[in-house]
N, C-alpha and C positions, 0 to 999 in steps of 0.2 A: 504493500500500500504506500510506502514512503517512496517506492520509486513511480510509481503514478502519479503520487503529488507534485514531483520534482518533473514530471515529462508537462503535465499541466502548465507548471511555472513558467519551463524552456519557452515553451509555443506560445506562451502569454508575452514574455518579453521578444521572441521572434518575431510576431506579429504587431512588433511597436507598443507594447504595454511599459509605461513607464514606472509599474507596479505591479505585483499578483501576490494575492495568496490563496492557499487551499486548503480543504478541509475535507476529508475522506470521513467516514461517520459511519457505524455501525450501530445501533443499539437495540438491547433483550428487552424485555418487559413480559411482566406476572402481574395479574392482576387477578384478586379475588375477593368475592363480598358473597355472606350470611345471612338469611335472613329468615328468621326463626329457626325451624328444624330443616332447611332447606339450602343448598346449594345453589346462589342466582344468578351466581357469575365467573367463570373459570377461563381468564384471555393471556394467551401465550402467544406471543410475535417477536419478530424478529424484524428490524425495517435497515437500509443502506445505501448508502450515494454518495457523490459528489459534488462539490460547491466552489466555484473559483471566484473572485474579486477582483477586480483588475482597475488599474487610475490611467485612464488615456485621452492625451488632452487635457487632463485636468480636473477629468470626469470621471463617478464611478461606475463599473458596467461589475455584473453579477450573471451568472447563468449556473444550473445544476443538473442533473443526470442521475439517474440507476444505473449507468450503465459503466460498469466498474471494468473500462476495458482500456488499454493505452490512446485506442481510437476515442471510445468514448471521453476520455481526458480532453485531446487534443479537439474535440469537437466543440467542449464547454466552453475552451480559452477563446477560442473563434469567435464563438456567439458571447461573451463576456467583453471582447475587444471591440466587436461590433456594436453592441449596447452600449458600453463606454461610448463612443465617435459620437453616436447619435445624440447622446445624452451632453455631450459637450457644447453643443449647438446652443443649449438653453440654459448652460452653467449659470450663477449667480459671480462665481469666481470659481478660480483654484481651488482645490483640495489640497492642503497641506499637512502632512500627517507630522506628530513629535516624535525623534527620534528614540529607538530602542533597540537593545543589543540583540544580535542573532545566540539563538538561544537552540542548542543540539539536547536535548534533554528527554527525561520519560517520567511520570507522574503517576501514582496508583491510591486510590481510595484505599489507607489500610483499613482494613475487615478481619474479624476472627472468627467466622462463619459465611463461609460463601453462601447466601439465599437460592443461589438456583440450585444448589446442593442437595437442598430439604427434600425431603418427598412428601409431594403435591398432600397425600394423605396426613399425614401429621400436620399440615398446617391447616388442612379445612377440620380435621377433628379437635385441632384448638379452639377454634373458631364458633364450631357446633358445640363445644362446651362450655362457652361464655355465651350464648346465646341463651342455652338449657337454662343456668342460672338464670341469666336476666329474666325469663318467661314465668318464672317460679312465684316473682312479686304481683299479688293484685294489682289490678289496672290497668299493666305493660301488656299492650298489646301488639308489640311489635319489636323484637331485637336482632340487631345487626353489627355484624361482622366485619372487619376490611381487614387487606394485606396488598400488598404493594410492591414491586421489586423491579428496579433498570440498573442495565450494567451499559454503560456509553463507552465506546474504544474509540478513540480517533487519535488518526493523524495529520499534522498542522507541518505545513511549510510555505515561506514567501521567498519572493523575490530578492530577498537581504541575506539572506543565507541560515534561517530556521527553520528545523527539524526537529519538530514536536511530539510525542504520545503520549496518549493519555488513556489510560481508564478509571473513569467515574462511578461510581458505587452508591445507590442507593436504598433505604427498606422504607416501609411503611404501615403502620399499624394503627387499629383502632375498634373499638365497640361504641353501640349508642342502646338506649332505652326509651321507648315512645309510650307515653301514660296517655290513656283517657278516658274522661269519665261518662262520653256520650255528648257533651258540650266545648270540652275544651282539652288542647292536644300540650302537652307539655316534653320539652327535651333533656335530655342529660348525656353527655357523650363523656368516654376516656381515653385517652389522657387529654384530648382537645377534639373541637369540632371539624365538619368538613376530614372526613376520613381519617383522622387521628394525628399521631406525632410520624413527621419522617424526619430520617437525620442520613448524612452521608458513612452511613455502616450499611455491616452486613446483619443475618437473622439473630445476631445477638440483639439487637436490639428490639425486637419481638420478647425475646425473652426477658430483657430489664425492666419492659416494661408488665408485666406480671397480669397482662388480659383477668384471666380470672379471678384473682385476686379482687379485682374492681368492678366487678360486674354487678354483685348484691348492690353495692354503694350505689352507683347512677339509677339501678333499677328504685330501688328506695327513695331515694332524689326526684326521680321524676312522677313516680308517686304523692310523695309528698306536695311539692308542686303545683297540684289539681285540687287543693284545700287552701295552700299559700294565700295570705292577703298580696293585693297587688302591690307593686313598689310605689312606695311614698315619693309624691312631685314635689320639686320645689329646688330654693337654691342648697347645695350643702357639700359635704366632704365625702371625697370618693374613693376607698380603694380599690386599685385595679388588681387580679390576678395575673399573674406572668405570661400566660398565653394570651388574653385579650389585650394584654399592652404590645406584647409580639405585635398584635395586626394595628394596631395606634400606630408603633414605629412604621410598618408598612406602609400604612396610608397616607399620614400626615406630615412623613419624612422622607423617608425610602422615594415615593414618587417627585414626592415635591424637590429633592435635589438632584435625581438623571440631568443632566446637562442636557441634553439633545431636547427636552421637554422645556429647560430656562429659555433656553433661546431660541424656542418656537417651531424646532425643526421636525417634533413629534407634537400632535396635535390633537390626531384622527380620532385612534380609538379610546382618549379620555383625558381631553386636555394638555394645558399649559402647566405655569408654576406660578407664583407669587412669588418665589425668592431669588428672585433677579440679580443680576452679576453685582448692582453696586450695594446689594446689603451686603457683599461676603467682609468676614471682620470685624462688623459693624451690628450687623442686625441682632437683637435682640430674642431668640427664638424660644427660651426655656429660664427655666431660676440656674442659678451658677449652681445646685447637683446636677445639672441633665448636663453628659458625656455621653455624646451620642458615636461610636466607630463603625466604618466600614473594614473590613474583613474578611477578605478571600483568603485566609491561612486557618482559619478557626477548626480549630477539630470535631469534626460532627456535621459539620456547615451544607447544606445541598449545595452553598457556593460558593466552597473550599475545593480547592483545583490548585492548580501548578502554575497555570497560565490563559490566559483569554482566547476567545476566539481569534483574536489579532496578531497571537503569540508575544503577548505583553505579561509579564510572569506577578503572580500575584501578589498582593499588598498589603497593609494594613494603616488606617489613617483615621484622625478625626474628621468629622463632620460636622459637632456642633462641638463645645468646648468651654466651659461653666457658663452655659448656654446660650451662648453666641456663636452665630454661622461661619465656619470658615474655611469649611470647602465644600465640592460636588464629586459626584459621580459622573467619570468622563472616559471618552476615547483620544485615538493618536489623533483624531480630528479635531475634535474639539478641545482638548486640552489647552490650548494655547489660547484661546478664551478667556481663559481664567489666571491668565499669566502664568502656568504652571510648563515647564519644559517635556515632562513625561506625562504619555497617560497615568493613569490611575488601574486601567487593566477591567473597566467593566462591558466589554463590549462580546455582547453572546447571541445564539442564535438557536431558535427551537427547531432543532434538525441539521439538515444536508441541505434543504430545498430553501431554505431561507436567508436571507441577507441577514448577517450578524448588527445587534441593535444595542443601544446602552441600557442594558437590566440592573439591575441591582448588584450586588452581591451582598455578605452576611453583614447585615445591621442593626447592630445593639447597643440598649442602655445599661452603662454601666455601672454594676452593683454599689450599693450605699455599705448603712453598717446596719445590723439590729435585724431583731427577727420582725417578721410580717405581726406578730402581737403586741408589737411596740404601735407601728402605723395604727393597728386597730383601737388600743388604749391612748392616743392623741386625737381621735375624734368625740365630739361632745356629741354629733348628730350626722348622718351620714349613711353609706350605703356600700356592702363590699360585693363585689360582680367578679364572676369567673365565666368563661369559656363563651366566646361570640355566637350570636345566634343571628344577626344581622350586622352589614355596613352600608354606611352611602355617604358620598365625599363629593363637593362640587369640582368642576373642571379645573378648578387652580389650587385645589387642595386648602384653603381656608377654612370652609364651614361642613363639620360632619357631624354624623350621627350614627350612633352602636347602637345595638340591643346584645344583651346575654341570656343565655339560659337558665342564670340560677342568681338570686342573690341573698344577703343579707343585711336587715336593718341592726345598724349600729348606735346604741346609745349612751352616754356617760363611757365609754371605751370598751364598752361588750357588745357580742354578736347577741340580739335581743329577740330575732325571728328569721324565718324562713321567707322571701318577698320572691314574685314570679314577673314574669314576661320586665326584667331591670332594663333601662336604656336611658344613655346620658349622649350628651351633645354640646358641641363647643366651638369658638374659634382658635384655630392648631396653635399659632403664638401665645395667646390667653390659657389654652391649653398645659402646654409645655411650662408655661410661666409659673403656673399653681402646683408645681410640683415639688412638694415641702418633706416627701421622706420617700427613700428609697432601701427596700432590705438590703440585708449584706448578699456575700457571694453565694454562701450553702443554699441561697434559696435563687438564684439564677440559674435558668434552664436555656437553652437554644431552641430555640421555637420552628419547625420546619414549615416554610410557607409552598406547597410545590404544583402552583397551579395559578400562577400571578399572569394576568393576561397584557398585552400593550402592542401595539403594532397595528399596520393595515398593508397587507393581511395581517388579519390578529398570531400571535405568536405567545407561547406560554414557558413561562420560566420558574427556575427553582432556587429559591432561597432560606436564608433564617434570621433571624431573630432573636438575641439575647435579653433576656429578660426576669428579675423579680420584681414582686410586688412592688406598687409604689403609690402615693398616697397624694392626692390635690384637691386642691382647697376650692370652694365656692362655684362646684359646677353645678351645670342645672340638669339636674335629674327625673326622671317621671316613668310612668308604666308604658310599653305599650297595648292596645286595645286592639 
């Protein structure tokens, strides 16, 4: 495969390319979901191709293929050189990429259990055993199952002289429990919603996370749930759990700083930013505890890797910084934007068949001191919420809104009841601002995000999120109905 990326290259610069790179791309996938005493879903695929990039004139031209043959290479760089010429015609300017060292390297997800290893059967009879439980509690009238598993192999080479591999490793797991009492439908998932926790391992992490173990609890939970008073409205104090703040950082951060999005050049599939080049430094974004890092090195990370799609080798960096902005998420293109001379290394693409685009990579708040029952005994009146059951975020990332699946009213610094359908709302800066306690590290988890959509054609990526609890002041909270 390395020497088809390198015939792709040749015939890209033979044909006048004043740039190429390419990416060969295999990747497995396992997917499986439970749902009661039944097996609903059992998908095993295998997909592969090639994708080349080329700057001619000034311009960039992209083209891709199944057809993993030295012809089919040299066919891509063609139609890639071609696109490029065309595309030059209508340039705005130059493409100027920041420079980066040629990088001869190989990269591997360590794992201490290969997932495609398993057999198929011991992982659906785990699954139909957390389900048995869950079914056990009145009311649950519905328990489900997930597992999840991709192994991505690619090889990366450009026109500068790198020669990339990589395999990327990831699992995915989770149970939920659906209560009802004939009026009203209540959730409880574990370890998070939306198919569960994924982290860049292999089936150990199936097993850390101890499925049945958890299964009475959410059944119970969302039991309980269908009696719950509704969540008390009004202004007041919020703890967040560490996976519902995981999807805050995502939303209200994560998106809001992709560079390609500050400066207009993604749009389509769900806006702009608000955090425009001349706040960087300056702006205001969080209370001086909010240390917001990106992080392609992080252990566990879905977007922890060796190196970007651009073969820019990975990084680690602030983003916000005792809560002031000052930096983004960038490519060899656009880095220089931001007065920065190298990328940042976030430039990825969902597949073979797609133009590589600025995603994310791992972005977390970093941990305070104190346990989560310190946050809780600082609130006089207030409200604690775990695990997302809804979001909506407007096109520039200012004004959102959550719901969770479970909460609890807290008064005089105790957890005082069980509250249903919790959801709070805010503006991001105002947000971030009230952010007056954050736990220590033992209670920070990596939060696997792996189904983030952006692009046109839309395109899905995989990231995390580091996160414990954290505690802010004067949000406005209410039920939803």
């Amino acid at each position: 495969m390395k020497e088809m990326c390198q015939v792709a290259v040749e015939e890209a610069r033979r044909l006048g390319a004043e740039f190429a790179d390419v990416r060969v791309l295999m990747t497995e996938r396992e997917e499986l979901i439970v749902r009661n005493d039944r097996v609903a879903t059992v998908e095993r695929g295998e997909d592969k191709g090639i994708g080349i990039r080329v700057l001619c004139d000034g311009a960039w031209g992209y083209c891709a293929s199944r057809d993993l043959t030295e012809e089919g290479a040299t066919t891509v760089a063609k139609a890639a050189v071609e696109i490029a010429r065309a595309s030059a015609q209508m340039k705005p300017g130059p493409v100027r990429l920041a420079p980066e060292p040629a990088h001869q390297a190989f990269y591997q997800t360590p794992i201490a259990k290969d997932p495609f290893a398993v057999p198929l059967e011991d992982k659906v009879a785990l699954l139909l055993h957390c389900t048995e439980i869950i079914l056990k509690t009145p009311s649950v009238a519905l328990a489900y199952g997930w597992m999840s598993f991709q192994r991505k192999t690619q090889w990366f080479a450009n026109s500068e002289g790198s020669l990339i591999e990589q395999i990327l490793i990831r699992s995915g797991a989770g149970i939920q429990a659906q209560a009802t009492d004939g009026s009203d439908l209540q959730v409880r998932s574990y370890p998070q919603s939306h198919g569960g926790q994924f982290m860049g391992k292999g089936y150990e992490l199936v097993e850390e996370l101890d499925l049945p173990g958890h299964s009475s609890l959410i059944a119970e939970e969302a039991r309980a749930l269908l009696s719950a008073p509704l969540c008390p409205e009004g202004e007041m104090d919020l703890v967040l759990d560490g996976s519902q703040l995981a999807l805050q950082i995502h939303e209200s951060v994560g998106h809001a700083l992709e560079l390609d999005r500050v400066l207009g050049m993604e749009a389509n599939y769900a806006g702009t930013s608000f955090a425009t080049l001349e706040k960087k430094g300056s702006f205001r974004y969080g209370s001086p505890l909010v240390h917001i890092v990106a992080d392609a090195t992080s252990p566990g990370g879905l977007a922890t890797f060796g190196y970007d799609d651009e073969g820019v080798e990975a990084q680690s960096w602030h983003l916000i910084k005792e809560g002031i902005l000052v930096d983004y998420l960038t490519s060899r293109e656009t880095a220089g934007a931001t007065g920065e001379r190298r990328s940042h290394g976030c430039l990825r693409a969902d597949g073979w068949q797609n133009l590589p685009i600025i995603r994310m990579v791992n972005i977390s708040l970093l941990p305070g001191q104190g346990e989560p029952d310190d946050l809780i005994n600082d609130v006089r009146h207030g409200v604690l919420m775990a695990v997302n059951r809804s979001w909506s975020i407007d096109n520039r990332r200012v004004q959102f809104q959550f719901g969770c699946e479970v909460g609890w009213e807290i008064k005089d610094g105790k957890k005082v009841r069980m509250v249903k359908n919790p959801c709070y709302s805010g503006i991001t800066w105002e947000f971030w601002g009230s952010c007056q306690g954050i736990a220590g590290p033992h209670h920070w988890i990596l939060w696997g995000v792996p189904n983030c959509g952006k692009g046109e054609p839309p395109q899905r990526a995989e990231m995390s999120h580091g996160a414990a609890p954290a505690l802010f002041r004067k949000v406005k909270v209410f039920p939803a109905r």
